[in-house]
Residue frames as qw, qx, qy, qz and C-alpha x, y, z in Angstrom:
[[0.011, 0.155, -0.658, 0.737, -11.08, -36.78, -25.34],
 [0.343, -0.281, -0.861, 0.249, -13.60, -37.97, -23.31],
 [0.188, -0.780, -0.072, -0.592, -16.16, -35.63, -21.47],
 [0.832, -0.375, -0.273, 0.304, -14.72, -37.20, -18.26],
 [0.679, 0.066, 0.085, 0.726, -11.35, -35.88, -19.20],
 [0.115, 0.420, -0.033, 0.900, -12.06, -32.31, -20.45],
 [0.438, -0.809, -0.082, -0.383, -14.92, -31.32, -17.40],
 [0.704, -0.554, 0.026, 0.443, -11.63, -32.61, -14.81],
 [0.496, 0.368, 0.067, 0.784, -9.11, -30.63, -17.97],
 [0.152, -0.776, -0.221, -0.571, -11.37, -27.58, -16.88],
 [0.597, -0.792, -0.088, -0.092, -11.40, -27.73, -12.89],
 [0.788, -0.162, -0.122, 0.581, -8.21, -28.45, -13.11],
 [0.327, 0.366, 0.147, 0.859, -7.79, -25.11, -14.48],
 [0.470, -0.775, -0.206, -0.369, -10.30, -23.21, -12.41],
 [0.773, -0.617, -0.139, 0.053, -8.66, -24.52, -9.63],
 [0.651, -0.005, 0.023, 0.759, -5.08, -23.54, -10.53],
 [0.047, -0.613, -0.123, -0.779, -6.62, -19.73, -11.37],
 [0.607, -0.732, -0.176, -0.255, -8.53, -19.54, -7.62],
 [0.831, -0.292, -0.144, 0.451, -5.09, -20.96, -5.85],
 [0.686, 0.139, 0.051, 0.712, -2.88, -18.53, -7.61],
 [0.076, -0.741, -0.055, -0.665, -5.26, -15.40, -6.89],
 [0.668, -0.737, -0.055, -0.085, -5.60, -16.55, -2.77],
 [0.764, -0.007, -0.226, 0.604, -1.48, -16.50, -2.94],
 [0.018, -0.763, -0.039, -0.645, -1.88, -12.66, -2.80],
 [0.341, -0.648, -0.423, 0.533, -1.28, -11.30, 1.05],
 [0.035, -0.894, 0.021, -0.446, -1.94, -7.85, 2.31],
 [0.534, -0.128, -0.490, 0.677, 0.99, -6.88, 4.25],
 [0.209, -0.885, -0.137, -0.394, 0.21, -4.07, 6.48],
 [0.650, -0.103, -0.298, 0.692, 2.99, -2.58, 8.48],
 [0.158, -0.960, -0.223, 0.061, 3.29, 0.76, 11.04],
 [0.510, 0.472, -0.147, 0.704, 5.55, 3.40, 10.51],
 [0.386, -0.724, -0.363, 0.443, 6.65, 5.47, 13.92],
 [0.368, 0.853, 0.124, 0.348, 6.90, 9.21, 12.61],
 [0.554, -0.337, 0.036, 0.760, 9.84, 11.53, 13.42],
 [0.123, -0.282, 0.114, 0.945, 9.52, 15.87, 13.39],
 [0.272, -0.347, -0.432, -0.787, 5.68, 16.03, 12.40],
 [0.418, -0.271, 0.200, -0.844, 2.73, 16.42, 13.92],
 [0.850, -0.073, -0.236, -0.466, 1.67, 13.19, 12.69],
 [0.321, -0.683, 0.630, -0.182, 2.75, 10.61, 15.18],
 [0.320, -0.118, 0.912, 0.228, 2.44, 7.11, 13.13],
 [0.538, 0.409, -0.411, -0.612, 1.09, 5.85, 9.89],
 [0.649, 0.058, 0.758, -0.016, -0.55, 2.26, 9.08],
 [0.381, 0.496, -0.523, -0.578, 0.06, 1.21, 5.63],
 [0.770, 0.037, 0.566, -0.293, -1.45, -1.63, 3.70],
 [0.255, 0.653, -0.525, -0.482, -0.15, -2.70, 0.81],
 [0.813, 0.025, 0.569, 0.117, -1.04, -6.38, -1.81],
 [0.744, 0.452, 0.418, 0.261, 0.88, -6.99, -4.91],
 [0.140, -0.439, -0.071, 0.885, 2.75, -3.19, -4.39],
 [0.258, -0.490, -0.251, -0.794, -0.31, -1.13, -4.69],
 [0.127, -0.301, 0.104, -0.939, -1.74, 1.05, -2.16],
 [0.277, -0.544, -0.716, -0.338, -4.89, -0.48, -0.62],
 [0.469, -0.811, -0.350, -0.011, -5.14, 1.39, 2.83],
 [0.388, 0.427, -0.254, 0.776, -3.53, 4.66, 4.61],
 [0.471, -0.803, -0.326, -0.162, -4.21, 5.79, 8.11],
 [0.489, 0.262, -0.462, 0.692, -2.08, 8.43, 10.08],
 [0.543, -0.776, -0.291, 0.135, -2.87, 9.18, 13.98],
 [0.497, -0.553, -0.064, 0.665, -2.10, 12.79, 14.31],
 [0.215, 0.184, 0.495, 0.821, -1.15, 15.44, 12.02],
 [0.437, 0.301, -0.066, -0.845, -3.56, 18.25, 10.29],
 [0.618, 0.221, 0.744, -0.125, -6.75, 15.81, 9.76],
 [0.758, 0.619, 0.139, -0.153, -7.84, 17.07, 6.03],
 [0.620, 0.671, -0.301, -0.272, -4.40, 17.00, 4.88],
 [0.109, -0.272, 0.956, -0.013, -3.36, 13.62, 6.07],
 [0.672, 0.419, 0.602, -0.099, -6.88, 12.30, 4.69],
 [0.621, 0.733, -0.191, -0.203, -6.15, 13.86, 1.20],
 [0.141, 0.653, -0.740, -0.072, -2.62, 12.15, 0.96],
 [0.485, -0.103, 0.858, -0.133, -3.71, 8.87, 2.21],
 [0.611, 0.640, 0.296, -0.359, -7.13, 9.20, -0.45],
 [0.493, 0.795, -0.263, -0.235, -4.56, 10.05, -3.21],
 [0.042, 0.588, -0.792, -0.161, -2.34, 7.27, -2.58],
 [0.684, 0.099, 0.598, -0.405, -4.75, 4.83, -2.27],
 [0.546, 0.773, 0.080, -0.314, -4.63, 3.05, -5.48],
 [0.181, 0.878, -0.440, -0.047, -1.18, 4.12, -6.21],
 [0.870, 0.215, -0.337, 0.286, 2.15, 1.37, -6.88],
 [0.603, -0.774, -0.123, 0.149, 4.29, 2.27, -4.13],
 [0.653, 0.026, 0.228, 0.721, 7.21, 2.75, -6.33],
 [0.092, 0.710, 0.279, 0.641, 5.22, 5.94, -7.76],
 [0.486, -0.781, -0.384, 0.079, 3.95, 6.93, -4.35],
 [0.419, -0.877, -0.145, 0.187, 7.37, 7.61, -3.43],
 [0.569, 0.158, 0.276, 0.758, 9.00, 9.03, -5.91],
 [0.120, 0.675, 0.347, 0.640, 6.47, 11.59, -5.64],
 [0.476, -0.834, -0.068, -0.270, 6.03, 12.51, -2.23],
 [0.830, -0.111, -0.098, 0.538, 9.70, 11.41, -0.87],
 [0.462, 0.378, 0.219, 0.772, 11.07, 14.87, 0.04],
 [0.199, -0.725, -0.447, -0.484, 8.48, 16.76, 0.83],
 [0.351, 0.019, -0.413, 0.840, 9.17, 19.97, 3.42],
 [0.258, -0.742, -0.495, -0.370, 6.93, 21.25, 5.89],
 [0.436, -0.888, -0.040, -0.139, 7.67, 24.44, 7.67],
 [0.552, 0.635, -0.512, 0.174, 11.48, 23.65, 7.04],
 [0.618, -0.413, 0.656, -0.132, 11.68, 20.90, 9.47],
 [0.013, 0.417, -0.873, -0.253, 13.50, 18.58, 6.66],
 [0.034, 0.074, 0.924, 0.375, 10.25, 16.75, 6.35],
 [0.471, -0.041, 0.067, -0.879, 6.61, 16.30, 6.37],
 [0.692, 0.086, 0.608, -0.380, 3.70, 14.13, 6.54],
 [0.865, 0.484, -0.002, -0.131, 3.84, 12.74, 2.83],
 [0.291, 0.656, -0.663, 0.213, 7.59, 12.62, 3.38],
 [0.258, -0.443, 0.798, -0.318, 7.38, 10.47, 6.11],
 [0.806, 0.338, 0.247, -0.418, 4.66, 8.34, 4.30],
 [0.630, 0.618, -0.466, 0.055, 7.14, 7.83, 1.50],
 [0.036, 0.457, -0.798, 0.392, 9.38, 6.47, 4.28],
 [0.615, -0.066, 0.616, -0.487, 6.99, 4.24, 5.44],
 [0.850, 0.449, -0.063, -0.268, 6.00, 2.83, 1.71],
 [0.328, 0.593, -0.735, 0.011, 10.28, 1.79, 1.93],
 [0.318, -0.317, 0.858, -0.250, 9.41, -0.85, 4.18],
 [0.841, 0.271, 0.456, -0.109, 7.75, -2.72, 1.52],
 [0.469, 0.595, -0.623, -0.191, 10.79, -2.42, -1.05]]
């Protein structure tokens, strides 16, 4: 081979590696809550994992600790763990309804 050949063999390859990383999207999608305090939830989510949690409403440190702790997180895990969750025995809660929000990226 030629040096022609392998420095175009190379970009060729670079350039397939850059394409295939900008295919990623962040989707990012609101959830409208139902029987908490909190009254919706933006979720962000590339490649299912976690990148961003924000809920308007709710008890502020412990809808920033749940968002912080999913952050991160596959979304399959997310809500297997928190999917459930009862606050004050109104059948759900703010990480319950989070988990319900993370289904709309199944």
């Amino acid at each position: 081979m030629d040096k022609k050949t392998i420095f175009a063999t190379r970009i060729s390859h670079v350039t397939s590696i850059h394409l295939y990383k900008r295919k990623s999207m962040v989707q990012t999608k609101t959830y409208q809550c139902h029987g908490t305090c909190s009254k919706m939830i933006n979720v962000s989510v590339e490649d299912g994992i976690i990148k961003e949690v924000q809920f308007l409403g709710g008890c502020h440190g412990n809808t920033q600790g749940v968002a912080a702790l999913a952050k991160g997180m596959k979304v399959e895990e997310a809500i297997s763990k928190i999917s459930g969750i009862d606050c004050g025995g109104r059948g759900t809660s703010c990480p319950d309804q989070l988990a319900r929000a993370l289904e709309m990226f199944l």
